[in-house]
C-alpha positions in Angstrom: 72.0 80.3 92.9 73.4 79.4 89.7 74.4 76.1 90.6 70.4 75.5 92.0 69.3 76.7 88.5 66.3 78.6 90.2 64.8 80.2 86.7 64.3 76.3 85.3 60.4 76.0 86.9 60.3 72.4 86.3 62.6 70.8 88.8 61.0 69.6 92.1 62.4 71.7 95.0 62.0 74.6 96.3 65.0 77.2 98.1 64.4 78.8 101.1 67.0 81.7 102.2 67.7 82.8 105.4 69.8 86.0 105.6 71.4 86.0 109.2 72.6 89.6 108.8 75.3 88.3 110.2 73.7 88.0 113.6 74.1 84.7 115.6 70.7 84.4 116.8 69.4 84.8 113.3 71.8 82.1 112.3 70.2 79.9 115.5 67.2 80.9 114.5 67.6 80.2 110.9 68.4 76.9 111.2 65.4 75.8 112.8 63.1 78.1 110.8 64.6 76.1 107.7 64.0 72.6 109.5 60.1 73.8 109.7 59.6 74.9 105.9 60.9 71.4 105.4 64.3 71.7 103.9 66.1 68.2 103.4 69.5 70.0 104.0 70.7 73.3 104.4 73.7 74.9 102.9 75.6 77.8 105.5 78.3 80.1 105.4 78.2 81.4 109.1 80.9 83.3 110.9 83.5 80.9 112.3 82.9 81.9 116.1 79.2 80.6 116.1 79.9 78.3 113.5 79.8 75.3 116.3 76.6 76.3 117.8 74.8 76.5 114.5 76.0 72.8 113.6 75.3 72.0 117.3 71.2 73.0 116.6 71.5 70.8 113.3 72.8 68.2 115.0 69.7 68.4 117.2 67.2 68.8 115.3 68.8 65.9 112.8 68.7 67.8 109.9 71.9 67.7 107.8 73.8 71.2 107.6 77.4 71.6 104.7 79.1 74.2 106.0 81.4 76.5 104.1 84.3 76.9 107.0 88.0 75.9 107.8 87.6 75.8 111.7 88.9 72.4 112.8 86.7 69.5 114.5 83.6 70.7 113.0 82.4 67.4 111.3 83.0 65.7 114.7 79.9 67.4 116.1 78.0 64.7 114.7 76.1 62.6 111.8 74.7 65.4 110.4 77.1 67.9 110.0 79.0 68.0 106.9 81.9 70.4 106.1 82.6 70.9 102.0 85.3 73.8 102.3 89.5 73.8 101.8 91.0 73.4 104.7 94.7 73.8 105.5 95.3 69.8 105.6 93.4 69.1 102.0 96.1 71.8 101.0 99.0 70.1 102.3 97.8 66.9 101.2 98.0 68.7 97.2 100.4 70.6 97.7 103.1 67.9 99.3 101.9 65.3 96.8 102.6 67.8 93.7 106.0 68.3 95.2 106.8 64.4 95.9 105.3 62.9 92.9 106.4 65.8 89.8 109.1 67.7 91.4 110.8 64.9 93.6 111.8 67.3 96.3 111.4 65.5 100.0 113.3 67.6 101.9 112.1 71.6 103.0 112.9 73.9 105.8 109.5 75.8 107.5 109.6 79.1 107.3 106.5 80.4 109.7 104.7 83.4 111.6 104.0 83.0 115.3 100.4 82.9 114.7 97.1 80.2 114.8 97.3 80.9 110.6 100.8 79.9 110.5 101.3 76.7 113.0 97.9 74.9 111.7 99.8 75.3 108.0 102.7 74.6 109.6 101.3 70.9 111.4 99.7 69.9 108.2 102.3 70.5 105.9 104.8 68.4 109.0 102.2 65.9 109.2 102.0 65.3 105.4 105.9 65.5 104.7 106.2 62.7 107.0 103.4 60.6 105.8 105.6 60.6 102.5 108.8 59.7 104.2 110.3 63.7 103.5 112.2 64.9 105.6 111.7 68.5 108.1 115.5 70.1 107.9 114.6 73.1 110.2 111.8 75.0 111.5 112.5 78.7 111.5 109.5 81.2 113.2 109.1 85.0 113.8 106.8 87.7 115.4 104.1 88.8 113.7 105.8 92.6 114.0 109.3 91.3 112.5 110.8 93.7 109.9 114.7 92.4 109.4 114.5 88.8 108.1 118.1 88.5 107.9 118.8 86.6 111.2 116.4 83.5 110.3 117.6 83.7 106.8 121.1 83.3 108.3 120.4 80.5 109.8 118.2 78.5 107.0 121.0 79.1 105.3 123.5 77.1 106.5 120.9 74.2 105.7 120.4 72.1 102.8 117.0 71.7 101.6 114.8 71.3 98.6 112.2 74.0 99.0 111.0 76.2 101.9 107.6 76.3 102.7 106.1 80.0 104.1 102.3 79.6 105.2 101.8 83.9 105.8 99.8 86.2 103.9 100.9 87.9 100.4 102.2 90.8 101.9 104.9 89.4 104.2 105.6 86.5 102.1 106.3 88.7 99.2 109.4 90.5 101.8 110.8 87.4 102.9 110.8 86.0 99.7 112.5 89.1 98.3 114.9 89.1 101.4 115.8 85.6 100.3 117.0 86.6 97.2 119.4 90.1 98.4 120.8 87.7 101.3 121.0 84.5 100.0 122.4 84.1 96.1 120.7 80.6 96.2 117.8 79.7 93.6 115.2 78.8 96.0 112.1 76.8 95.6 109.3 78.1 98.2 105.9 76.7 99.0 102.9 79.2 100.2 99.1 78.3 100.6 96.4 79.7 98.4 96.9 83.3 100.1 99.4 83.8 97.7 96.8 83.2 94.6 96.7 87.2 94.2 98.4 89.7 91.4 99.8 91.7 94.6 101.6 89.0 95.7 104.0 88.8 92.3 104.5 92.7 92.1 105.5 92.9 95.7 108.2 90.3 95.2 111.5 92.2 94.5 114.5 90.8 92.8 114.6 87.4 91.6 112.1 84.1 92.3 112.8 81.1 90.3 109.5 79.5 91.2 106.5 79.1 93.9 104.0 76.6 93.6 100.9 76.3 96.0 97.6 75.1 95.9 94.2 76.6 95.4 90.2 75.8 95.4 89.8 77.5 92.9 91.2 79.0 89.4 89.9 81.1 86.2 92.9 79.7 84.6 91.6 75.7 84.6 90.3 74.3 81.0 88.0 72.0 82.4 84.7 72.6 80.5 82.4 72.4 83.1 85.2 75.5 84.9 85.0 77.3 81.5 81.2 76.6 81.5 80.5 78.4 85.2 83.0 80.9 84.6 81.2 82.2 81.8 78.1 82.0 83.1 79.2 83.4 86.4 80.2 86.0 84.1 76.9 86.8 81.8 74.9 86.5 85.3 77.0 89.2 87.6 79.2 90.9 85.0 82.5 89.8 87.2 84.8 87.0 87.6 83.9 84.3 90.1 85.2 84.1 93.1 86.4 80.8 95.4 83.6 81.4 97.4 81.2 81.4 94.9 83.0 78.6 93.0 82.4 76.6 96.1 79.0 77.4 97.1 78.2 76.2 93.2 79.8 73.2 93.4 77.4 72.2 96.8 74.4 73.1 94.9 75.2 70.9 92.0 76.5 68.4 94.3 73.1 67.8 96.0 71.2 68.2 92.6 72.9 65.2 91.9 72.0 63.5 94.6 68.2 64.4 94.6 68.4 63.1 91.0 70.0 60.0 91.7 69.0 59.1 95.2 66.8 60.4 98.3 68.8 63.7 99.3 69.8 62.8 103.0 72.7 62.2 105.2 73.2 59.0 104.5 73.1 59.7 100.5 75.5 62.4 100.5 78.2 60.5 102.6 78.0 58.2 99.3 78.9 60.8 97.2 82.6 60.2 95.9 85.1 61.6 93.2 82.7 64.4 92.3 83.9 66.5 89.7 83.3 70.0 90.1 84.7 73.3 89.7 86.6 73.6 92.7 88.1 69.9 92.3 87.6 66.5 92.5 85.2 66.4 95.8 84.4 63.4 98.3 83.2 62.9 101.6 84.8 61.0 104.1 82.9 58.7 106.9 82.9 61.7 109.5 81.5 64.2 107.1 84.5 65.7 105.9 85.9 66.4 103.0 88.1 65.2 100.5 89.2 67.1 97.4 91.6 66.9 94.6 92.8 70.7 94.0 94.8 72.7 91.4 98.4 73.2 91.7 99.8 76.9 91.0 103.4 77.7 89.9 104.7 81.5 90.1 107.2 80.8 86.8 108.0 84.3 84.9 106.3 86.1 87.3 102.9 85.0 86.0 100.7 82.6 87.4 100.3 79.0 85.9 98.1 76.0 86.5 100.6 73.3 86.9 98.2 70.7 87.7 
């Protein structure tokens, strides 16, 4: 609600909230109850599993619907969906061009869980390193119950690499990694996804780490004054430190603001809008409704967390 500025009585809209309760007939129900009141677009953060259906009822009732999820395909429901949300191939695309471009490593070796989390990360990051010309050394996967790393450690190695990208969550990341340095004596570069963007994550690591770098869609730790601006007032309004979530849902509001400042606030105005900046990034929609975005780049240097880009 922040980013809608609800308290300033002089702008000309009005919000309507539906809470779903989490309840996917409420969320059907909402989106045509929303369509009625009039609403020229509505903003939802829906469960993944009926995420579809709910864009499926925009769709039909041609009333254009951002949606806050990952799930792949969803913009491809049709003209009025729109997705505005990180998803593991924007933070490929980041993360691989930081990598390229400042670090000039082109050569990795994919460390990954058997898991839907760990081969989309997995395609995305393949898909990008080859769109740069890199190169994939070796793919190395385990169970999601795997306690001894040593055997795929063994075997990466024997290989010569750049960096080793691991898309799993803190906890098992922060083994493996630590693993790495009792078995191997090499200084290793690795490459997570924005999972890792948690203190846990460092003091779980044991032994040494020479660096990490992945991206995020958001951090507290940007100078940017419009960040600095909603952090602090994110602050003063909730008495807590903002969230991606919230950081996201912002940026949307002030997004459309825009638009029904500058043009009529419709489909075909907010597939216009390009190179947004906002606090989760530089932000533009594609010709399918997705989403483009320019993130932050974080390097675990020290133990600490720092905004490399």
């Amino acid at each position: 609600m922040l980013a809608l500025d609800i308290l300033n009585q002089t702008r000309p809209y009005k919000i309507f909230v539906w809470d779903t309760k989490s309840d996917f007939y409420q969320e059907i129900l909402g989106v045509k109850a929303l369509k009625h009141r009039g609403a020229l677009v509505i903003i939802a953060l829906v469960e993944d599993k009926n995420v579809e259906e709910v864009c499926k009822r925009a769709q039909s009732l041609s009333v254009p619907i951002v949606v806050l999820t990952s799930k792949p395909h969803i913009p491809d429901i049709g003209n009025y969906v729109f997705r505005d949300f990180i998803t593991p191939k924007i933070q490929m695309k980041n993360l691989v061009n930081y990598v390229f471009n400042k670090l000039n490593l082109s050569s990795f070796v994919i460390l990954r869980p058997e898991s839907d989390y760990g081969e989309a990360f997995s395609e995305a990051f393949k898909e990008t390193v080859f769109a740069y010309g890199g190169e994939i050394v070796k793919e190395v996967t385990y169970l999601l119950n795997t306690k001894d790393f040593r055997p795929q450690i063994r075997d990466i190695a024997r290989s010569h690499f750049d960096a080793i990208f691991i898309p799993d969550k803190p906890l098992r990341a922060a083994f493996i990694i630590s693993e790495f340095a009792f078995y191997s004596k090499r200084d290793l570069v690795f490459l997570g996804t924005d999972l890792w963007y948690t203190p846990k994550f460092i003091k779980l690591i044991q032994g040494q780490l020479k660096t990490a770098y992945f991206a995020v869609g958001f951090t507290n730790e940007a100078k940017d004054p419009y960040v600095v601006g909603f952090v602090n007032k994110f602050k003063k309004t909730y008495n807590e430190m903002p969230h991606y979530l919230a950081a996201q849902a912002y940026d949307i509001g002030k997004m459309l603001l825009y638009l029904l400042d500058q043009y009529t606030l419709d489909k075909d105005s907010i597939l216009m809008l390009k190179n947004f900046r906002g606090v989760t990034g530089t932000t533009s929609f594609l010709p399918n409704g997705d989403v483009d975005k320019v993130l932050h780049i974080i390097q675990i240097r020290n133990r600490q967390f720092i905004l490399a880009y």
